[in-house]
N, C-alpha and C positions, 0 to 999 in steps of 0.2 A: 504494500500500500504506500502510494507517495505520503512524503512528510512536510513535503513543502511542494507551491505549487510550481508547476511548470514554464518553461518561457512561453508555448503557445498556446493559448489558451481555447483551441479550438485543436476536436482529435476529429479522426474518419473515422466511422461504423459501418462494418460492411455488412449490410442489408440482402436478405434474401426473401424473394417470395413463395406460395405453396408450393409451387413446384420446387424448391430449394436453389433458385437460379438467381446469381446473384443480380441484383436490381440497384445496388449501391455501389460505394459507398457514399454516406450521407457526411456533411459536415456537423458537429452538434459541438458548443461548449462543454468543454469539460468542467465538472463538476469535482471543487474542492474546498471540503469543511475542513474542520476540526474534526477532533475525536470528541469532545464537548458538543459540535454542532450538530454532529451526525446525532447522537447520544439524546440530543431534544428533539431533532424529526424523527427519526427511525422509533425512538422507546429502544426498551433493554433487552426484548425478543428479538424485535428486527436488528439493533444493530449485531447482536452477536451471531445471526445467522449471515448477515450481510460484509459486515466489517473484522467479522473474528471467524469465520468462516465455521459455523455454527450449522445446526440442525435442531429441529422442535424434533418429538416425540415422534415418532411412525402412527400414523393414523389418526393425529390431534389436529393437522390441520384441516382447518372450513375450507378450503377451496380442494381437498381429495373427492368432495363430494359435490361441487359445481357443476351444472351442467346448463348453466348460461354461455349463448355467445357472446364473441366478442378477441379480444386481445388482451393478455395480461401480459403486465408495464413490470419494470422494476420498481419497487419502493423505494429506490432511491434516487434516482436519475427519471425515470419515469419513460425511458425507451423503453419501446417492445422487445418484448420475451419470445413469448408465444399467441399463435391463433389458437380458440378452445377449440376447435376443429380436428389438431393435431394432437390433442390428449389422449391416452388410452390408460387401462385398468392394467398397471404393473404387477399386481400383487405385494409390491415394495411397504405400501402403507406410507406412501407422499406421491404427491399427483407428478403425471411421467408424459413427455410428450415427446413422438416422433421427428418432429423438427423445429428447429427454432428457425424466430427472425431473423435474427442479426449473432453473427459471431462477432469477438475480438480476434 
């Protein structure tokens, strides 16, 4: 995790669509808090799953059982993840999708 920010304060995100083809890369600002600031947007779940590279429980989270469309965002940046289109039943006990949007 950087500790200080960057000289350029804009990164690429390479963008894929259903078909997994890439469609990007997109320009977006990069995003840099604190460990304090993340600590007040995220709360103490999200940041440690997000920033300490963490995990909730197998089967505790609300979205294993989601079956809205749409697109799930990062909670931290708020880029796309995934389409709920692309979700399927892992058996894992945390929701699993066949492709993402966007890699780094």
């Amino acid at each position: 995790m950087p500790t200080t920010q960057p000289t350029d304060d804009v990164v690429a995100v390479k963008v894929f669509n259903e078909q997994g083809q890439l469609v990007g890369p997109v320009r977006s600002n990069f995003v840099f808090k604190t460990n304090a600031q993340w600590k007040e947007q995220l709360g103490k779940e999200r940041f440690y799953i997000l920033r300490e590279q963490g995990t909730e429980q197998p089967g505790s989270s609300h979205w294993l059982s989601n079956k809205e469309d749409g697109v799930y965002t990062c909670a931290g940046c708020n880029l796309p993840l995934f389409y709920a289109n692309t979700k399927f039943e892992s058996g894992t006990g945390w929701p699993s999708y066949f492709n993402a949007i966007y890699r780094t």
